[in-house]
C-alpha positions in Angstrom: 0.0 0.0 0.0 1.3 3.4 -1.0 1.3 6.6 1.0 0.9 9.9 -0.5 3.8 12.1 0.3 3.7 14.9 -2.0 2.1 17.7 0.5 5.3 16.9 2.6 7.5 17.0 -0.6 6.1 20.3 -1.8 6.8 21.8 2.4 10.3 20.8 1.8 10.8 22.1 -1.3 9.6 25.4 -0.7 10.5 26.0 2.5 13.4 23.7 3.1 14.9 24.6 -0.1 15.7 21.0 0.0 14.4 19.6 -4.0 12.1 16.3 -4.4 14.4 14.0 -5.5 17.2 14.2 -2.7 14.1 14.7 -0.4 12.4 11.3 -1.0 16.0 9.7 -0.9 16.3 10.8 2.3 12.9 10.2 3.3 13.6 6.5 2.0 16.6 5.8 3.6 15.6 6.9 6.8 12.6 4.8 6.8 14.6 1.1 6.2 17.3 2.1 8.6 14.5 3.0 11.2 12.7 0.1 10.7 15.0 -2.6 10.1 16.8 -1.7 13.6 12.9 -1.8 15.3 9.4 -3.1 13.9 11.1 -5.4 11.3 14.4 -6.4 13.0 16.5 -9.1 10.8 14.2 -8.2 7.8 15.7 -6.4 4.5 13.6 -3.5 3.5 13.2 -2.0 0.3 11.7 1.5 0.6 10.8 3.4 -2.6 10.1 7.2 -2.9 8.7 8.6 -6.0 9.6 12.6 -6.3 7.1 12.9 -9.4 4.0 10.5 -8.2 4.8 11.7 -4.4 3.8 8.6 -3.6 5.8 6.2 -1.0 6.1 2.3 -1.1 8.0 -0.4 1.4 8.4 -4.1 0.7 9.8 -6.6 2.5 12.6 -8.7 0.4 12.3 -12.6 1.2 13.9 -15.6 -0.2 11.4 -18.2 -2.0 11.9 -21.9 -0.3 10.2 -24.8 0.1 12.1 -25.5 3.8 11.9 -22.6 5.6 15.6 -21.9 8.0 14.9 -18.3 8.7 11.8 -16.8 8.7 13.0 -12.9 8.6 14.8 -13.7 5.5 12.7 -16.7 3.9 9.0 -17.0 2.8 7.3 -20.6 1.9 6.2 -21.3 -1.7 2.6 -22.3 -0.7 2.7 -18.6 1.4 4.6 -16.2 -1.6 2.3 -17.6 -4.4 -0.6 -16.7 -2.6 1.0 -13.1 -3.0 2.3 -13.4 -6.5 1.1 -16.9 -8.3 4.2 -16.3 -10.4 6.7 -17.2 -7.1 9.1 -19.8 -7.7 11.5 -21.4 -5.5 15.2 -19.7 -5.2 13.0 -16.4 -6.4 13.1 -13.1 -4.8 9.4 -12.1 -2.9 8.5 -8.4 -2.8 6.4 -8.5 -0.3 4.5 -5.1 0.4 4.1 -3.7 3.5 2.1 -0.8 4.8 4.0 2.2 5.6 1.4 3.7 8.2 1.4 0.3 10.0 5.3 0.6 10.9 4.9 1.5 14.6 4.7 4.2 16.5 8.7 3.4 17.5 9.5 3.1 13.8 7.6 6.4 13.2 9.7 8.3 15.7 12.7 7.2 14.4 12.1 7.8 10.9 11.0 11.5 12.3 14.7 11.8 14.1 16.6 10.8 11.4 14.8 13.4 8.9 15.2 16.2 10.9 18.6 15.3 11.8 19.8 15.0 7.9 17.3 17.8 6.8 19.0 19.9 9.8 22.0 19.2 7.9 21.5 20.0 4.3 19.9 23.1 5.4 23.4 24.2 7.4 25.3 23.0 4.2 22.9 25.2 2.4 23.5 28.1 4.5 27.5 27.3 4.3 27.4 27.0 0.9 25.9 30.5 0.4 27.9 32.2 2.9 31.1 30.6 1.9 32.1 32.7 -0.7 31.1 35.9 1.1 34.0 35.5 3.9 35.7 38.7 4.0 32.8 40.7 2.9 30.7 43.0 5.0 27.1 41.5 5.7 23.9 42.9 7.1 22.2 41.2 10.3 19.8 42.3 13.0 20.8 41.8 16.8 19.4 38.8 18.0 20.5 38.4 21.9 23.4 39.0 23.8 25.3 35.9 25.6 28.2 36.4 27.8 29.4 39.6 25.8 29.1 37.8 22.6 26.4 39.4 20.0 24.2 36.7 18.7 23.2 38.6 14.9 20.7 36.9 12.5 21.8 37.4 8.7 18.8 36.2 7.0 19.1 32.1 6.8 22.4 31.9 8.8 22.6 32.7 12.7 26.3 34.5 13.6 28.5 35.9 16.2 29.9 38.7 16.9 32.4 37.8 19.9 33.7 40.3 22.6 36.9 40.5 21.5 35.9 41.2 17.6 34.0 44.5 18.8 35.4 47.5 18.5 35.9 49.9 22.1 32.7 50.8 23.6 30.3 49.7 21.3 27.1 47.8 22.3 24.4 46.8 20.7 20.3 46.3 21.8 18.5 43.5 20.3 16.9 44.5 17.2 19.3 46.4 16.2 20.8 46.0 12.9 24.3 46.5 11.7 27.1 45.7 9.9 29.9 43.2 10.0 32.9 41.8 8.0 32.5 37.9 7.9 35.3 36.8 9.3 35.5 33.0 8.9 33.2 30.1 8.6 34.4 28.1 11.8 33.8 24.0 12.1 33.7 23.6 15.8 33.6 20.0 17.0 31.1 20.7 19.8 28.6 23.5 18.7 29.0 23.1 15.0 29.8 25.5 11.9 29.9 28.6 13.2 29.5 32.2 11.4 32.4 34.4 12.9 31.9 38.2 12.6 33.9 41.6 13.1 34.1 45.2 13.3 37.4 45.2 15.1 39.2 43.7 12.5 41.4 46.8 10.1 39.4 44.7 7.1 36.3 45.7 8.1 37.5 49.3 7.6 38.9 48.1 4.1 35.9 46.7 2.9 33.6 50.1 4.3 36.7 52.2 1.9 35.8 49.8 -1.1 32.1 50.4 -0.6 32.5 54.2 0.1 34.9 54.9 -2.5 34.2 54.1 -6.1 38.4 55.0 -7.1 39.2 51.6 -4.7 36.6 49.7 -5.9 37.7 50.4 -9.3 41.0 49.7 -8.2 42.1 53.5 -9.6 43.2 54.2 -5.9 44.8 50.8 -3.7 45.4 51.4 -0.2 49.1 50.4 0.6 49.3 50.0 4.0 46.7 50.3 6.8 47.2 49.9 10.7 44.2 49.8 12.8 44.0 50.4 16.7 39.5 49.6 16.9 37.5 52.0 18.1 39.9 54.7 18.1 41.9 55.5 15.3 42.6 53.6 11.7 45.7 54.9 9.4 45.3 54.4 6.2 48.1 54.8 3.3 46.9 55.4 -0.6 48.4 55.3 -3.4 46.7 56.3 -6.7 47.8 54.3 -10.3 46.1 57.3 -12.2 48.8 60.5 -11.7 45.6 62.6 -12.3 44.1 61.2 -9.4 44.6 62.6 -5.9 44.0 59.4 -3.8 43.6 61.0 -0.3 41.3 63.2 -2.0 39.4 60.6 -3.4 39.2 59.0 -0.2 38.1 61.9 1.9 35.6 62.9 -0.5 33.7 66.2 -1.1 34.3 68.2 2.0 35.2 65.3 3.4 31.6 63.2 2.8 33.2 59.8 1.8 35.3 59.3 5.3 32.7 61.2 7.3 30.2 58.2 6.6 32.8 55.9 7.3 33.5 57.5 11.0 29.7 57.6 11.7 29.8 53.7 11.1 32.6 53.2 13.1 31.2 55.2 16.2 33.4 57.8 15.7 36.7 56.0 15.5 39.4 58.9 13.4 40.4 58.1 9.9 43.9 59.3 9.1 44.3 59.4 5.3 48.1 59.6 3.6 49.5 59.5 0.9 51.7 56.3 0.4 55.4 56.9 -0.1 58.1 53.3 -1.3 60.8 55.7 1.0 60.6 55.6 4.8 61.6 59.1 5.4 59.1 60.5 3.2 55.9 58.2 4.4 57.3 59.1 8.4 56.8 63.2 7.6 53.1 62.2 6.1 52.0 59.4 8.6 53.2 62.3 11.7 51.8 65.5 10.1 51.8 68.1 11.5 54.9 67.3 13.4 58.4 67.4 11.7 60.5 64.3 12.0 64.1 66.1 12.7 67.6 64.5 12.8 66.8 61.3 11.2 68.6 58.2 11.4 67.6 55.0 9.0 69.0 51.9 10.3 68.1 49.7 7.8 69.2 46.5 9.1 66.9 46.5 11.9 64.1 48.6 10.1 64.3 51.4 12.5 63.9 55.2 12.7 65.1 57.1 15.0 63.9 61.0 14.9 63.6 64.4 16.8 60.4 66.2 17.0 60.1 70.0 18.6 58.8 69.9 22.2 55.8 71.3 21.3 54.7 68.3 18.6 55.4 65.5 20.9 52.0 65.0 22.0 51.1 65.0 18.4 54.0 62.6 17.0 53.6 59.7 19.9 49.6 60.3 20.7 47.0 59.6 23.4 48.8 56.4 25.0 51.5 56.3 22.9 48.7 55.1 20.0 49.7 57.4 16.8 53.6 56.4 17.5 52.3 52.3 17.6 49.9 52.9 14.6 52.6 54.6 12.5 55.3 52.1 13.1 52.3 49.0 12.9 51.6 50.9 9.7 55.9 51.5 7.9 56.5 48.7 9.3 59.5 50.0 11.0 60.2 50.4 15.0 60.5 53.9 15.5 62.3 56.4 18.5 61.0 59.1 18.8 63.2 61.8 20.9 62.6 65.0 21.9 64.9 67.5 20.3 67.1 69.4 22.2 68.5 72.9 21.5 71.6 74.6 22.7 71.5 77.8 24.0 74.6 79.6 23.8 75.8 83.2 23.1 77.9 84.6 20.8 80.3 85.6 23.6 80.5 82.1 25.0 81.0 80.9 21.1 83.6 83.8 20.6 84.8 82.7 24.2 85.2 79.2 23.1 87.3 79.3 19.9 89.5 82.5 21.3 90.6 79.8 23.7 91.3 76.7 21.3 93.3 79.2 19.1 95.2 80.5 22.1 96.3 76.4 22.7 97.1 76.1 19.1 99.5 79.3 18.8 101.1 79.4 22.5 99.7 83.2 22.9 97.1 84.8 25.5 93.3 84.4 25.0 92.8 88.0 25.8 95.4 88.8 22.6 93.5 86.3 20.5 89.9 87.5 21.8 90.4 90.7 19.6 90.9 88.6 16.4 88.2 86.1 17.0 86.4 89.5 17.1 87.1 90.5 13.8 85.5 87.2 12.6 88.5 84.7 12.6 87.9 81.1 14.0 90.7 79.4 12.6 94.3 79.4 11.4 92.7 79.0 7.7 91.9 82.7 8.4 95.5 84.1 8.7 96.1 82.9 5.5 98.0 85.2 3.3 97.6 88.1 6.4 99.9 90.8 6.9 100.2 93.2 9.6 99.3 96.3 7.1 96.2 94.0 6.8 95.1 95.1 10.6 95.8 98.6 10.2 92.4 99.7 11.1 91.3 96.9 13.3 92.1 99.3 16.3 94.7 96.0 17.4 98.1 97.1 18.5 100.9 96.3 15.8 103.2 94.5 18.1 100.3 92.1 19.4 99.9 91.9 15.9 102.9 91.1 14.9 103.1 88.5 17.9 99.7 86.8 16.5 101.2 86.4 12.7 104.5 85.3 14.0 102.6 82.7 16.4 100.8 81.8 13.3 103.9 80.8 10.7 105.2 79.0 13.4 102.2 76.6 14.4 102.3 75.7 10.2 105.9 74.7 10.0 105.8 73.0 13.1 
C-alpha cells in the first residue's frame, strides 16, 4: 500500500529549499534504517520514494523456499504464491508492507533521522551560500546577547559577533541592525559550523573604503598600508595608479563626505588618510603631520627610525597612550624612536669665548690677545692665511700684538 507524500515534498521544497528528488531519498533511507533496527528487525527492506508521483512504497525482500531456515529472511512457496502466483522457488518475494502500519517506535525514528539529515543540508545550504562571502561585509539584526558575545541573524544563517571582535565601547540592543565583516566560517567539533563576525578587525574598515569609495573599488586608488587600533583610530596609506588622481582626496571625498560616513559607522573612530610613499623618510613626515620628523637616522638593518620632534609636537608625533607612535610604526612597518629635540642655548660671547681659547692652545699666545681677532670674525688658522700686519691697520689691534699673532701663526704651520 502506498502513502501519499507529496504535500510533505512540496513543504520541503519550498520552505526547506531542499528539491524532491534528494528529499524522497532521504525520506527513503531513513525509513529502512529505522525500521529494520525496530518493527522489522532481521528483515531487509526496500523502501521506494517517487519525487514525481509523491507517492511512497515499502516491501519486504524474502527468499522463495520450500524448507523454511529463517523466517525474517525466507517465505514458503505455498505462502509467496498466494502473494504473486508467479513465485518460484530460489526467487526473490516483494512482499508489500504498509508504511502507516510501521509503529509508533519506527515512526519516531524515521521523524529523528529526517530532521537530523534535513538539519543538515539546510546548514550546508547556509555554508554553501555564505562561503564565498567571507571577508565581505554582511547585514544582520541583533538577536540576543550571551556572555558579551552578539548573537546577529543574517537572513538564513545565525552568527557571532564575539567580545573580543567588537570595537571599544560599542554595544548593541537587540533588534538592532548592523554591519559586520565575515570573518570565517568556523567548524567547531562541539557546537558546529559557526558564522564568525567583526568590526574590530582593520578589514572591516577596508571593505567600508571599497564600498564608500568608487576609485578603490575600481582599483584607480589601492590602499598600501593600513594599521588599525579599533575604536579609536585607523591609518590608512593610498596610493593612486592614475597621476591625475589625488588618492587621499578621493578617499576623503567632497568636504570630506566619503570618510565622514565611514566614521559615523565606526562610532566615531578617526580616519587618518596619507598618501603612500616606497621611502621611509618621506611616508614618516606624512603618517606624523603636522609634526616634523628632525635629525633622522635610518638603520636599515633593523628597520628602524630614530627621529627628533620640537617639544611642542610630541603630543602629536607619539599620541593619546602612545597610539599614533604604535599605529605609524604598525603601519611603515618600521620600530620607530622618537626623541625629543634638544636645543643649545649659547651666546655669541661664549662661542667667541670658546674658539678664542682653542686658538690661544694652538698658537702658544694669551686668549685675551686672541679675543680681539676672533672679534674681527676669525675662528681658525685658515683665516691668517696670506695676512699681513698692514692688513690690521684699522682693526684698532696694537701692531706689536699683531705682529706676535702672525709670528705665532707661521710658526704653528711649519711645526
Amino acid at each position: 500500500m502506498s502513502v501519499d507524500i507529496k504535500p510533505y515534498l512540496q513543504y520541503l521544497e519550498k520552505e526547506k529549499h531542499i528539491p524532491k528528488k534528494d528529499a524522497c531519498e532521504l525520506i527513503a533511507e531513513a525509513i529502512k534504517s529505522s525500521v529494520e533496527k525496530s518493527v522489522l528487525s532481521g528483515q531487509e527492506i526496500d523502501v521506494i520514494a517517487d519525487p514525481e508521483k509523491g507517492k511512497l512504497e515499502a516491501y519486504v525482500i524474502l527468499q522463495i523456499t520450500d524448507a523454511i531456515s529463517d523466517r525474517n529472511r525466507e517465505i514458503h512457496l505455498v505462502d509467496a504464491k498466494a502473494i504473486d502466483p508467479a513465485a518460484v522457488v530460489g526467487g526473490i518475494l516483494r512482499k508489500p508492507i504498509d508504511v502507516s502500519d510501521l509503529g509508533r517506535i519506527a515512526a519516531k525514528t524515521t521523524q529523528q533521522l529526517l530532521n537530523q539529515r534535513f538539519r543538515k543540508i539546510e546548514k550546508d545550504q547556509v555554508f554553501q551560500e555564505y562561503k564565498n562571502k567571507v571577508g565581505d561585509i554582511v547585514t544582520g539584526t541583533v538577536r540576543r546577547t550571551e556572555r558579551g558575545n552578539v548573537v546577529i541573524e543574517l537572513g538564513t544563517a545565525e552568527a557571532v559577533l564575539t567580545h573580543k571582535e567588537k570595537s571599544h565601547g560599542e554595544e548593541f540592543r537587540t533588534g538592532d541592525r548592523i554591519r559586520c565583516l565575515l570573518l570565517e566560517i568556523r567548524d567547531d567539533p562541539q557546537r558546529g559550523r559557526e558564522f564568525v563576525l567583526s568590526r574590530a578587525h582593520p578589514n572591516f574598515v577596508r571593505r567600508l573604503l571599497e564600498l564608500e569609495v568608487a576609485e578603490i573599488a575600481d582599483k584607480t586608488v589601492t590602499i598600501a598600508a593600513m594599521a588599525r587600533d579599533p575604536g579609536y583610530r585607523t591609518k590608512v596609506a593610498v596610493d593612486s595608479r592614475d597621476p591625475k588622481v589625488d588618492p587621499v582626496g578621493a578617499c576623503v571625498g567632497a568636504r570630506g563626505a566619503r570618510v565622514r560616513n565611514i566614521v559615523k559607522e565606526l562610532g566615531g573612530e578617526k580616519i587618518d588618510i596619507i598618501r603612500w610613499h616606497p621611502e621611509p623618510l618621506k611616508l614618516l613626515e606624512e603618517a606624523i603631520r603636522p609634526a616634523k620628523p628632525r635629525n633622522v637616522r635610518i638603520n636599515e638593518r633593523d628597520r628602524s627610525i630614530a627621529f627628533e620632534v620640537e617639544e611642542d609636537d610630541m603630543r602629536i608625533a607619539i599620541g593619546s597612550k602612545g597610539r599614533n607612535a604604535r599605529l605609524t610604526s604598525k603601519l611603515m612597518g618600521w620600530n620607530l624612536n622618537i626623541a625629543k629635540a634638544v636645543h643649545s642655548e649659547q651666546s655669541f660671547e661664549a662661542k667667541a669665548g670658546e674658539i678664542a681659547v682653542r686658538l690661544a692652545e694652538q698658537l702658544g699666545v694669551s686668549p685675551e690677545i686672541i679675543a680681539k681677532f676672533v672679534g674681527l670674525g676669525i675662528s681658525g688658522l685658515d683665516a691668517f692665511e696670506g695676512a699681513t700686519v698692514e692688513n690690521f691697520t684699522e682693526s684698532g689691534i696694537p701692531v706689536e700684538e699683531v705682529e706676535l699673532v702672525l709670528a705665532a701663526v707661521a710658526k704653528a704651520r711649519h711645526a
